[in-house]
DRENTORKOL-3810 file (N, C-alpha, C; in nm, 4 decimals):
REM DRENTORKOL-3810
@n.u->7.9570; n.v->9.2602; n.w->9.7421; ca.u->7.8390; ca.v->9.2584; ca.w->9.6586; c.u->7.8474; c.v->9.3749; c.w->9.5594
@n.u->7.7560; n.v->9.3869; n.w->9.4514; ca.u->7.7857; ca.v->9.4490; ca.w->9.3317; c.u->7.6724; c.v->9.4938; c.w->9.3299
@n.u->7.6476; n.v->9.6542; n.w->9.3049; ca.u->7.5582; ca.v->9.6893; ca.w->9.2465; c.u->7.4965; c.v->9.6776; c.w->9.1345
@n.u->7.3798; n.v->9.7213; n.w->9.1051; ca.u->7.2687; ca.v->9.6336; ca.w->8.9627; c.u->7.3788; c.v->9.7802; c.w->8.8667
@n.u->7.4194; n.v->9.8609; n.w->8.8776; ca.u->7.4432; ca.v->9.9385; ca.w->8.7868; c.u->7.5577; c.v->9.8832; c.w->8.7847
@n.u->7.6860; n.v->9.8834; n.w->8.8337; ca.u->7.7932; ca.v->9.7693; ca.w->8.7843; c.u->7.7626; c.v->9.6328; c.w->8.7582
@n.u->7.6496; n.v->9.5739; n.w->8.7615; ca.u->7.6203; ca.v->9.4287; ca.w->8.6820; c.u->7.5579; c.v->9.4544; c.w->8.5595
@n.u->7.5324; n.v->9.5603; n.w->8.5594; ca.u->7.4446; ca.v->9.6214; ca.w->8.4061; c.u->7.5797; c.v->9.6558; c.w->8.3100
@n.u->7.6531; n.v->9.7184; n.w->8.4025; ca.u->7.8000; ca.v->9.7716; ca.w->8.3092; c.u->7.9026; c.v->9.6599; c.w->8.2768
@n.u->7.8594; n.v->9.5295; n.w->8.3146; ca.u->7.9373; ca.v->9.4100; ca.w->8.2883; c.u->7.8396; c.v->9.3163; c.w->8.2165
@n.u->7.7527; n.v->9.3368; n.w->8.1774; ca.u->7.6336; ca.v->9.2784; ca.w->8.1384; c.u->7.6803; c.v->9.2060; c.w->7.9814
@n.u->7.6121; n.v->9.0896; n.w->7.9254; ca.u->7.6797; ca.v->9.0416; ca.w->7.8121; c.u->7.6319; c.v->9.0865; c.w->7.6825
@n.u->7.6734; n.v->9.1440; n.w->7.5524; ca.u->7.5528; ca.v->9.1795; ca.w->7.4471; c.u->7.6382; c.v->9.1065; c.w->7.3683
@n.u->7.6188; n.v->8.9917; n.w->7.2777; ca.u->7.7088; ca.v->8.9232; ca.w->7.2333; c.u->7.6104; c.v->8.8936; c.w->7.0901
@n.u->7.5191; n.v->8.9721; n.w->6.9997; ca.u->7.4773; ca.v->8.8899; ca.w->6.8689; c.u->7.6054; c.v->8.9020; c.w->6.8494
@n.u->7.5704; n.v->8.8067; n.w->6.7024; ca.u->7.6637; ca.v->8.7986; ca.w->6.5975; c.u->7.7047; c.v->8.8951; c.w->6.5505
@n.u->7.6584; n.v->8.9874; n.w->6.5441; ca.u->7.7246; ca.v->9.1257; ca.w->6.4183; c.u->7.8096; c.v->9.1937; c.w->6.5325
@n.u->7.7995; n.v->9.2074; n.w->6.6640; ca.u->7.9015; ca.v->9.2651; ca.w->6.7628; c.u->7.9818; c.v->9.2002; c.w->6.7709
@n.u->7.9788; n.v->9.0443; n.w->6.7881; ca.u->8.1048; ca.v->8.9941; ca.w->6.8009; c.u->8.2079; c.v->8.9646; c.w->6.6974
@n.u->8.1329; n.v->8.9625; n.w->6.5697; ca.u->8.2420; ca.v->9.0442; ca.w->6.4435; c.u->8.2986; c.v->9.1460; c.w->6.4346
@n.u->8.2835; n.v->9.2499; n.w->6.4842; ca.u->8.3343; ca.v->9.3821; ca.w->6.5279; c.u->8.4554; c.v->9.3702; c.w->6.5364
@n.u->8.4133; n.v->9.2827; n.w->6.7112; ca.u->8.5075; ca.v->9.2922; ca.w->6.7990; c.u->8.6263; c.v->9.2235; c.w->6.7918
@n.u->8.5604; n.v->9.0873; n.w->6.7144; ca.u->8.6661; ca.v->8.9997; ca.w->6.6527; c.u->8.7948; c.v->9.0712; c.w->6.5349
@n.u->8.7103; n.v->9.1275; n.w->6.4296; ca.u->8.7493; ca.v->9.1896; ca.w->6.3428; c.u->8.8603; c.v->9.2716; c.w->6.4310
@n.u->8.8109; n.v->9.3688; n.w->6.5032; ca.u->8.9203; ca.v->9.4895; ca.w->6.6122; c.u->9.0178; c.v->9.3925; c.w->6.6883
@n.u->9.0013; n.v->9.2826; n.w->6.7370; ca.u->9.1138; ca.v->9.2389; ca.w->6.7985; c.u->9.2091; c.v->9.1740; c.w->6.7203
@n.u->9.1407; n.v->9.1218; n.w->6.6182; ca.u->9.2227; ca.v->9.0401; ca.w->6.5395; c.u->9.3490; c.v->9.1604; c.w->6.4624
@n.u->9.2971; n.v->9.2248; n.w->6.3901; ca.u->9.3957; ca.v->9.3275; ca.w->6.2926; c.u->9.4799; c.v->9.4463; c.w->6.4508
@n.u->9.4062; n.v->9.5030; n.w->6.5665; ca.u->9.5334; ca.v->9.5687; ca.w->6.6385; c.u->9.5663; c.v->9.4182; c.w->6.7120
@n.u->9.6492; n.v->9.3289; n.w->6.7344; ca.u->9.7281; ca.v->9.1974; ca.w->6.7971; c.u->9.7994; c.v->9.1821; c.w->6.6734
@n.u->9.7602; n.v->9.1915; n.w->6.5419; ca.u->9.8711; ca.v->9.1731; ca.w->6.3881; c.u->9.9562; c.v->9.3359; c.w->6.4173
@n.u->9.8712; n.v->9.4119; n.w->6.4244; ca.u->9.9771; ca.v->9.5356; ca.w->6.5151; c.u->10.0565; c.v->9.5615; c.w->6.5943
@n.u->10.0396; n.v->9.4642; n.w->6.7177; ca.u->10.0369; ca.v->9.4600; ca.w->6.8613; c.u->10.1764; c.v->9.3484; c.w->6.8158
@n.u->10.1809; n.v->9.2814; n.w->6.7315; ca.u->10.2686; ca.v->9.1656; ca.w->6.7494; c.u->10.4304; c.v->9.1686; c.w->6.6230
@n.u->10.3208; n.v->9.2831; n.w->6.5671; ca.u->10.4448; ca.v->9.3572; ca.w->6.4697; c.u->10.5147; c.v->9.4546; c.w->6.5109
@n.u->10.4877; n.v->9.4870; n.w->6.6423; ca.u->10.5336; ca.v->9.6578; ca.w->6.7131; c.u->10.5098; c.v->9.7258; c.w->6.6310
@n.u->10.3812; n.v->9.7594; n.w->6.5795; ca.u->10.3588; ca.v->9.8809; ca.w->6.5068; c.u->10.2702; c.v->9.9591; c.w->6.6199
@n.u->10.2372; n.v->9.8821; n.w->6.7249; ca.u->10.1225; ca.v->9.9821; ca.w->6.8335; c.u->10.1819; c.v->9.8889; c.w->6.9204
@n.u->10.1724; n.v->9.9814; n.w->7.0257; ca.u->10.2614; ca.v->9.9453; ca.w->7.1980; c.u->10.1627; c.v->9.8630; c.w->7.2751
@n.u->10.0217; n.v->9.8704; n.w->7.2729; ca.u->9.9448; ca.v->9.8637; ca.w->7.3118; c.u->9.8535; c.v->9.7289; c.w->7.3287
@n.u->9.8602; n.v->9.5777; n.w->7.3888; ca.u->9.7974; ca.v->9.4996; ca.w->7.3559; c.u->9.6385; c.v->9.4975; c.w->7.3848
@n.u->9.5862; n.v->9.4425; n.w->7.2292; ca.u->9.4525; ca.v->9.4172; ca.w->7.2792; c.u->9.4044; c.v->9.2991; c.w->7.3458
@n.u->9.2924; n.v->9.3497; n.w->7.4326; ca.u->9.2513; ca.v->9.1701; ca.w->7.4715; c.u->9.0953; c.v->9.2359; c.w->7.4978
@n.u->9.0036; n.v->9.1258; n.w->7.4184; ca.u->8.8751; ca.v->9.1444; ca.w->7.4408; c.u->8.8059; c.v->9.1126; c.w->7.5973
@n.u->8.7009; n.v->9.1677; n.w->7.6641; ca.u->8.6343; ca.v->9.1682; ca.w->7.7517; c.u->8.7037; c.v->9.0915; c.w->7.9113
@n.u->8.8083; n.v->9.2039; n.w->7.9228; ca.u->8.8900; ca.v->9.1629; ca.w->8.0228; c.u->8.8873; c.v->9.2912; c.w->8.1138
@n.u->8.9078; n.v->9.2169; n.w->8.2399; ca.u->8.8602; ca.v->9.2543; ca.w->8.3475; c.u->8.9673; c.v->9.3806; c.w->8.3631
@n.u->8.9039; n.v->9.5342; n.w->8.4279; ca.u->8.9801; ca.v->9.6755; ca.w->8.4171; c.u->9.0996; c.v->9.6524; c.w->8.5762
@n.u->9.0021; n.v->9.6043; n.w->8.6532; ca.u->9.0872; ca.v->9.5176; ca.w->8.7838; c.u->9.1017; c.v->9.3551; c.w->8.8229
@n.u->9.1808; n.v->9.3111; n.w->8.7831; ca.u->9.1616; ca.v->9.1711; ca.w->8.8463; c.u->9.1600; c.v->9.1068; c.w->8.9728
@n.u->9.1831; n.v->9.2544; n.w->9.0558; ca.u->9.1815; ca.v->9.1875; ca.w->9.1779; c.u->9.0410; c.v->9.1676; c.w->9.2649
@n.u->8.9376; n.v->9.2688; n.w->9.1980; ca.u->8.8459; ca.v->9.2476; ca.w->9.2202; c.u->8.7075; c.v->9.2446; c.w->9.1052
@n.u->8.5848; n.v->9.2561; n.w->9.1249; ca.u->8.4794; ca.v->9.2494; ca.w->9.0460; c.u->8.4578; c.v->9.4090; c.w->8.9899
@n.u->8.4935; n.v->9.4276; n.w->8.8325; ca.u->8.5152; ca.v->9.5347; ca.w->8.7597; c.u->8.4506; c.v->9.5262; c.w->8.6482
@n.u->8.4153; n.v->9.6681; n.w->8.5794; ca.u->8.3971; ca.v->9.6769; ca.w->8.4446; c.u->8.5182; c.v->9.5515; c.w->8.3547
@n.u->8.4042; n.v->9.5236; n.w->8.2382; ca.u->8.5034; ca.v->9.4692; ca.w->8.1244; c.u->8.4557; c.v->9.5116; c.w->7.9902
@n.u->8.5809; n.v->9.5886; n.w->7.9598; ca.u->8.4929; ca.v->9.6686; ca.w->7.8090; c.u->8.5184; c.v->9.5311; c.w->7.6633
@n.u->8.4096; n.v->9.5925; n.w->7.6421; ca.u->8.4531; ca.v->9.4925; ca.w->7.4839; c.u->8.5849; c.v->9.4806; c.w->7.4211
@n.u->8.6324; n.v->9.6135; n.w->7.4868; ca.u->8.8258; ca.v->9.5569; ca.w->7.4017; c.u->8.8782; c.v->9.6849; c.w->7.4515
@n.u->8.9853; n.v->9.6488; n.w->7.5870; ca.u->9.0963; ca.v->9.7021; ca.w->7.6225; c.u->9.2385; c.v->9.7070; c.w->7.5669
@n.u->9.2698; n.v->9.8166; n.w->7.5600; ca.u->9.4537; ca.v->9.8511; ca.w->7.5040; c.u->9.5085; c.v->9.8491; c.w->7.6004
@n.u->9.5977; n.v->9.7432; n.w->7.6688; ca.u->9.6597; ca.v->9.7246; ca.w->7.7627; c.u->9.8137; c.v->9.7667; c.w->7.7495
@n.u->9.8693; n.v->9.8318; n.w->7.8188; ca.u->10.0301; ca.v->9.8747; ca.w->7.8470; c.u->10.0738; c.v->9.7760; c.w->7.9629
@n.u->10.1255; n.v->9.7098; n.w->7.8788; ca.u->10.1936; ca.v->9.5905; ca.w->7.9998; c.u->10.3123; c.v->9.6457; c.w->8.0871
@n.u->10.3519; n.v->9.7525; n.w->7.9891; ca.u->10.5034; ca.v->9.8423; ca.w->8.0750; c.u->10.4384; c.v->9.8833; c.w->8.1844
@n.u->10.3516; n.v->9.9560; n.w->8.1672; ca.u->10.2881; ca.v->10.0044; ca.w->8.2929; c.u->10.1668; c.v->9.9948; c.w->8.3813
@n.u->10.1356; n.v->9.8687; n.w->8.3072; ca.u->9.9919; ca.v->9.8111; ca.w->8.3808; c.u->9.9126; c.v->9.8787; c.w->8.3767
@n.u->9.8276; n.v->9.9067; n.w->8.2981; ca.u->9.7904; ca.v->10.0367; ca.w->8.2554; c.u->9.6931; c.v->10.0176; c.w->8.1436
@n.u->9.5450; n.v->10.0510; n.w->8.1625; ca.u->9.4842; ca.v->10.0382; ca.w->8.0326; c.u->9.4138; c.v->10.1982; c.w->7.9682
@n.u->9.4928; n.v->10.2215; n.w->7.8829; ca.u->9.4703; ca.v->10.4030; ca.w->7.8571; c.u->9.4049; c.v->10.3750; c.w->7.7411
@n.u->9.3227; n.v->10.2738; n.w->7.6660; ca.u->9.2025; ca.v->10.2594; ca.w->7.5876; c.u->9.1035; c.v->10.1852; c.w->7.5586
@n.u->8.9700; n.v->10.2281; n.w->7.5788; ca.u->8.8941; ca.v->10.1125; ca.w->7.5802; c.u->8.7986; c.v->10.1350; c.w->7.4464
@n.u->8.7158; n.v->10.0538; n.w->7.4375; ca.u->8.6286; ca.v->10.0455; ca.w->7.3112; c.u->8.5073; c.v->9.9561; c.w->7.2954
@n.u->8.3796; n.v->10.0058; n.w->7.2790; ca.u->8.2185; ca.v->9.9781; ca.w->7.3529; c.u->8.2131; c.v->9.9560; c.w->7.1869
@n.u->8.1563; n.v->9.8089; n.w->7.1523; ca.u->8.1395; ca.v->9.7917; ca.w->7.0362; c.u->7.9531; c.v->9.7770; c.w->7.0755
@n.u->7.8383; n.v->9.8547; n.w->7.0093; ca.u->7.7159; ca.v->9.8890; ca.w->7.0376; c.u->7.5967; c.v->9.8933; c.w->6.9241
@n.u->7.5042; n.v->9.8728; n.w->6.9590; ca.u->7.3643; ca.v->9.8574; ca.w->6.8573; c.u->7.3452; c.v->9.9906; c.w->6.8571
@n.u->7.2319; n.v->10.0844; n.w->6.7745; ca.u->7.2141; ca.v->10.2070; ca.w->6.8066; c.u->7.1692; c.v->10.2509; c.w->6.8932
@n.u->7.0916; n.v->10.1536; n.w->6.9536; ca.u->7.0170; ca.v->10.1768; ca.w->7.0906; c.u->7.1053; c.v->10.1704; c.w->7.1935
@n.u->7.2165; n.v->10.0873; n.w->7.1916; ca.u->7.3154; ca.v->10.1023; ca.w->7.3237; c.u->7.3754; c.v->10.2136; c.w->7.3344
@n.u->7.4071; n.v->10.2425; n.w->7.1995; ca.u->7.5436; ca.v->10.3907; ca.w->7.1871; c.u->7.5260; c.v->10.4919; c.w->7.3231
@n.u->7.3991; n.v->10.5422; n.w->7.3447; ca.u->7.3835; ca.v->10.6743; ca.w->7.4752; c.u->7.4569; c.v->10.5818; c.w->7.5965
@n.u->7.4294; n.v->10.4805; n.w->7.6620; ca.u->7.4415; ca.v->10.4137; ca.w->7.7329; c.u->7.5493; c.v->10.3784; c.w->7.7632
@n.u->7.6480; n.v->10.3036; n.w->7.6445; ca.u->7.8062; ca.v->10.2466; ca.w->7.6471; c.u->7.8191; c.v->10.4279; c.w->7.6613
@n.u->7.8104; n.v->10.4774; n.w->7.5956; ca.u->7.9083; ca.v->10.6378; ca.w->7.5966; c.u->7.8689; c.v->10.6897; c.w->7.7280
@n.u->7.8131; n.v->10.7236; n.w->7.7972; ca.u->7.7748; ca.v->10.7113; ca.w->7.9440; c.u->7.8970; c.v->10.6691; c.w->8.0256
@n.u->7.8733; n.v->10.5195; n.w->7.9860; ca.u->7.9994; ca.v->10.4066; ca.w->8.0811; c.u->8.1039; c.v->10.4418; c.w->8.0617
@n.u->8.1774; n.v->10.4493; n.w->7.9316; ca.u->8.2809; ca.v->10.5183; ca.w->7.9197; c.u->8.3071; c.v->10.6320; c.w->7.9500
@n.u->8.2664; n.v->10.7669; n.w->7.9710; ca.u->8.2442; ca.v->10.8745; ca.w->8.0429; c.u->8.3019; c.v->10.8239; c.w->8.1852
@n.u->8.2051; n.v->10.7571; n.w->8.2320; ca.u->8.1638; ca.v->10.7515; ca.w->8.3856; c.u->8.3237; c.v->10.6614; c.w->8.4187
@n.u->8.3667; n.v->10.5804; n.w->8.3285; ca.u->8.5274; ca.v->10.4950; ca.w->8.3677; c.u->8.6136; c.v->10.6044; c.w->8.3753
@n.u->8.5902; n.v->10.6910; n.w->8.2653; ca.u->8.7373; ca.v->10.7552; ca.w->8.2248; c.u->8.7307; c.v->10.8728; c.w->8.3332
@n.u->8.6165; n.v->10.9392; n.w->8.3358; ca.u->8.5811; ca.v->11.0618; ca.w->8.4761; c.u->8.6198; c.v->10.9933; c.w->8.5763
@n.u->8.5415; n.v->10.9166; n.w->8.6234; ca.u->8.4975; ca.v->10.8773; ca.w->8.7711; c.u->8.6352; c.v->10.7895; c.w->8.8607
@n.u->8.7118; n.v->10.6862; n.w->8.7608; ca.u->8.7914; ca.v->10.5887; ca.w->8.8017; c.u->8.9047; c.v->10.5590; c.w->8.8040
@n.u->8.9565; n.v->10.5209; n.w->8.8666; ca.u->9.1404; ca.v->10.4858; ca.w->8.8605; c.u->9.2186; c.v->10.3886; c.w->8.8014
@n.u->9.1498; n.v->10.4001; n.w->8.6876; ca.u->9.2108; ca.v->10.2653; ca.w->8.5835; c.u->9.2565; c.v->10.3110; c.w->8.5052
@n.u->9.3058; n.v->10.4815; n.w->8.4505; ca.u->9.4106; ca.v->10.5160; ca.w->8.3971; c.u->9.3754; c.v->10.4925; c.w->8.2496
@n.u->9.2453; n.v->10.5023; n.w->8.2248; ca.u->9.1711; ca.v->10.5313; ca.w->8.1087; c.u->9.1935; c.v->10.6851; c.w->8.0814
@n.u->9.2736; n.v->10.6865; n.w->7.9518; ca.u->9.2524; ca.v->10.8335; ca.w->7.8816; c.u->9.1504; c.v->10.8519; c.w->7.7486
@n.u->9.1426; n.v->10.7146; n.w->7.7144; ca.u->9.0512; ca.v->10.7433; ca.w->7.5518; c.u->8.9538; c.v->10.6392; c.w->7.5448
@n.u->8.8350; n.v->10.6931; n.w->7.5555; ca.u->8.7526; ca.v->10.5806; ca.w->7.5264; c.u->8.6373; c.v->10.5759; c.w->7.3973
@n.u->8.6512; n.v->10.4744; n.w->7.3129; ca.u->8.5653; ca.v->10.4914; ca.w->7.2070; c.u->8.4426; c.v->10.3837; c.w->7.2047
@n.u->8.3367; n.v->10.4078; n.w->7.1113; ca.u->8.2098; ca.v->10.3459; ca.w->7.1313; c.u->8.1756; c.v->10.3239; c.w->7.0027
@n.u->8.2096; n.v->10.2360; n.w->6.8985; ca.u->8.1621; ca.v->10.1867; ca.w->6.7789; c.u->7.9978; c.v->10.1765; c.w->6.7616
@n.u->7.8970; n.v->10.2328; n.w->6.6654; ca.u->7.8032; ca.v->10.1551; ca.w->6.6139; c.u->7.7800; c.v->10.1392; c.w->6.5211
@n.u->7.8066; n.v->9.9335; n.w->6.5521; ca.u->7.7847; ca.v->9.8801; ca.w->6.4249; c.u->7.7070; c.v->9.8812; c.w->6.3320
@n.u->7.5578; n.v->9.9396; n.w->6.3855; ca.u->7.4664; ca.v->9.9570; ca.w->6.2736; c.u->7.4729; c.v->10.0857; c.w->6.1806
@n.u->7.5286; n.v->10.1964; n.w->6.2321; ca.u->7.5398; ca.v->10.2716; ca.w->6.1408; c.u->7.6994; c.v->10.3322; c.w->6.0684
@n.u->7.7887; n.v->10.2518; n.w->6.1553; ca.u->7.8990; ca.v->10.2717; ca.w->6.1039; c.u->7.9565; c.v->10.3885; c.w->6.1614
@n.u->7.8962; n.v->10.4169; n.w->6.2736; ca.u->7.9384; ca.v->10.5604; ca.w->6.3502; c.u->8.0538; c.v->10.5285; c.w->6.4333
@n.u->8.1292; n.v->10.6388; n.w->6.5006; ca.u->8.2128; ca.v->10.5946; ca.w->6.6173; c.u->8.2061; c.v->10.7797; c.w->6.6856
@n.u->8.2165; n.v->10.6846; n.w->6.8159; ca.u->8.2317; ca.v->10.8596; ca.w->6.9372; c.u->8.3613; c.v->10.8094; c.w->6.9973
@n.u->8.3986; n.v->10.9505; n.w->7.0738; ca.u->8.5547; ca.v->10.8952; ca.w->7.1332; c.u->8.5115; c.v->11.0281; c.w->7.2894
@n.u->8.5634; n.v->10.9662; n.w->7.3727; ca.u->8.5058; ca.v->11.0304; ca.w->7.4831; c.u->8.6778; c.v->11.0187; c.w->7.5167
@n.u->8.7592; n.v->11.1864; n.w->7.6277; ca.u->8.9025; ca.v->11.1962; ca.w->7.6560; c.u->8.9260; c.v->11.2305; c.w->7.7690
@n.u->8.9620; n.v->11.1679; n.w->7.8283; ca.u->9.0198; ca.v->11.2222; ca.w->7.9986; c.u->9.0400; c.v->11.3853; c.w->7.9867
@n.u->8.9444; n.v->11.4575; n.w->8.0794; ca.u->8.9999; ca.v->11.6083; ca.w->8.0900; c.u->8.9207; c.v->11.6793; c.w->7.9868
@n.u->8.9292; n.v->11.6503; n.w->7.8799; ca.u->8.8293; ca.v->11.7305; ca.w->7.7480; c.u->8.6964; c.v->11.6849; c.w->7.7189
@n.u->8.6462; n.v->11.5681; n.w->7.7526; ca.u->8.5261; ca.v->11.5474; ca.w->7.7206; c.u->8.4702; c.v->11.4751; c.w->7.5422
@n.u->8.3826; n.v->11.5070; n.w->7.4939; ca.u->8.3334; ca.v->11.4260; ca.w->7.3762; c.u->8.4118; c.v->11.4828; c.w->7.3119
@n.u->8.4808; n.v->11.4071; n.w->7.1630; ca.u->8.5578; ca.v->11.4513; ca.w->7.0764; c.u->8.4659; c.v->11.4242; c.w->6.9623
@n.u->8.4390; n.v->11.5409; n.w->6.8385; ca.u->8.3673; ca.v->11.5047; ca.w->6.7902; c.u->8.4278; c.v->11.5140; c.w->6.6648
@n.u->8.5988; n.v->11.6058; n.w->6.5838; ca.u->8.6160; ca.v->11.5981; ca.w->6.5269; c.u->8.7259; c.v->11.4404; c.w->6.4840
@n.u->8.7023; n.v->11.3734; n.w->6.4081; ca.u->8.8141; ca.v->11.2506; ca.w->6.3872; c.u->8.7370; c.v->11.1798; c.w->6.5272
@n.u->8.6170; n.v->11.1075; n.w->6.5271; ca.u->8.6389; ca.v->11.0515; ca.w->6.6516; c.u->8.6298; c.v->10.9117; c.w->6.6681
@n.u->8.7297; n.v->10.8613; n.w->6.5249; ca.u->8.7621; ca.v->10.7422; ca.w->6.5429; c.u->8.9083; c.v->10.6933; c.w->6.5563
@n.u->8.9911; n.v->10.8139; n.w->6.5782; ca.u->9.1357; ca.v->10.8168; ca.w->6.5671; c.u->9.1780; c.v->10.8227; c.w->6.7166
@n.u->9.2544; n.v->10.7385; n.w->6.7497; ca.u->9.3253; ca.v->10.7303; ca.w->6.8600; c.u->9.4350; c.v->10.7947; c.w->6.8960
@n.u->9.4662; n.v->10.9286; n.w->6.9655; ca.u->9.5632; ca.v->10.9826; ca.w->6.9928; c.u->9.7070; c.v->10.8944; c.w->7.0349
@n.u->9.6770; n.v->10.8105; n.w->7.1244; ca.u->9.7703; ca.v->10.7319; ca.w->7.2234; c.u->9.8453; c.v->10.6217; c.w->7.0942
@n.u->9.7705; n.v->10.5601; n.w->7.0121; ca.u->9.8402; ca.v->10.4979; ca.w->6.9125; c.u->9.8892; c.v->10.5588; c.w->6.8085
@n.u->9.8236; n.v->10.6888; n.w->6.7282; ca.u->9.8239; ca.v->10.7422; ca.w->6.6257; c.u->9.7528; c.v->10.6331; c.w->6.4994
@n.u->9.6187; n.v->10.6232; n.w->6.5999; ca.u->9.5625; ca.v->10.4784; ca.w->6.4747; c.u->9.4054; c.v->10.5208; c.w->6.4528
@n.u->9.3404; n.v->10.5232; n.w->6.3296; ca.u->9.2201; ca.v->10.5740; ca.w->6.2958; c.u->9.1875; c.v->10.4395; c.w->6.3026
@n.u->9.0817; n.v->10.4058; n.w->6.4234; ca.u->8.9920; ca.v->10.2737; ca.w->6.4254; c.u->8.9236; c.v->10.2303; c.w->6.3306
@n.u->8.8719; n.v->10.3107; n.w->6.2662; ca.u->8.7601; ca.v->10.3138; ca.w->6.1559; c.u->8.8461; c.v->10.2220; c.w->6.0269
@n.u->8.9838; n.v->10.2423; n.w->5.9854; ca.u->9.0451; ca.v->10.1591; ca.w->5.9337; c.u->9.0695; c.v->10.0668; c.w->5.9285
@n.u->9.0220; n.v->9.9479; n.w->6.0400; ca.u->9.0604; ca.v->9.8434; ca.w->6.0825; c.u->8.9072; c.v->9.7522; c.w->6.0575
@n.u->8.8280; n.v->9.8467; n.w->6.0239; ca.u->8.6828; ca.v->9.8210; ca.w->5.9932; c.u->8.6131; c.v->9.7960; c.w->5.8691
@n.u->8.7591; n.v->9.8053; n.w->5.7334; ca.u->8.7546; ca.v->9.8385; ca.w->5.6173; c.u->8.7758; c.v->9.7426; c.w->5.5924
@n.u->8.6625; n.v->9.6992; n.w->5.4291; ca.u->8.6579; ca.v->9.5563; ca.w->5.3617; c.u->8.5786; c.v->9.4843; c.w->5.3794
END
């Protein structure tokens, strides 16, 4: 059985303007992902464990070499932002899914936070991904 706070952290927020985001983010890193320009495949709202009942972030960077998902990304209204950044915190602190970078898009204001295994909130560049060498915020352009 699952607690209401892990059914809240799997919970669905799907308007339209998030799932353009997200679409938008998976679509342009997989043209990355499939050019080997980033190691890293994306796949939207997939499960952090499959062997059992887990977080699923809006869009995991999966390392298939090493089974391994070292980035995730909370696409959010302004009102979610405290909340997803929380979750991400609480994955990358708390859990063994080998999360080092986690970022939290909001779409309404065009903001992004990046939360780091070991260091905490990053506030300078905190739409740039160390692990890829890829500024997210670019992929958001147009």
């Amino acid at each position: 059985m699952i607690t209401l706070e892990e059914a809240l952290s799997m919970g669905i927020n799907a308007p339209k303007a998030h799932q353009r985001v997200i679409a938008k983010l998976t679509t342009r890193l997989m043209n990355l992902y499939e050019q080997k320009r980033i190691s890293l495949e994306p796949l939207p709202k997939t499960m952090l464990d499959e062997s059992q009942t887990s977080p699923t972030p809006d869009l995991s960077l999966y390392d298939n070499q090493n089974a391994q998902t070292p980035v995730i990304i909370e696409v959010a209204h302004s009102d979610g932002v405290k909340n997803d950044l929380k979750k991400i915190r609480r994955l990358i602190e708390e859990t063994e899914y080998g999360i080092v970078e986690g970022f939290v898009y909001d779409y309404k204001k065009n903001e992004w936070r990046k939360h780091k295994k070991g260091i905490g909130d990053i506030h300078d560049k905190p739409s740039f991904c160390d692990i890829l060498n890829l500024d997210f915020s670019t992929l958001l352009e147009r």
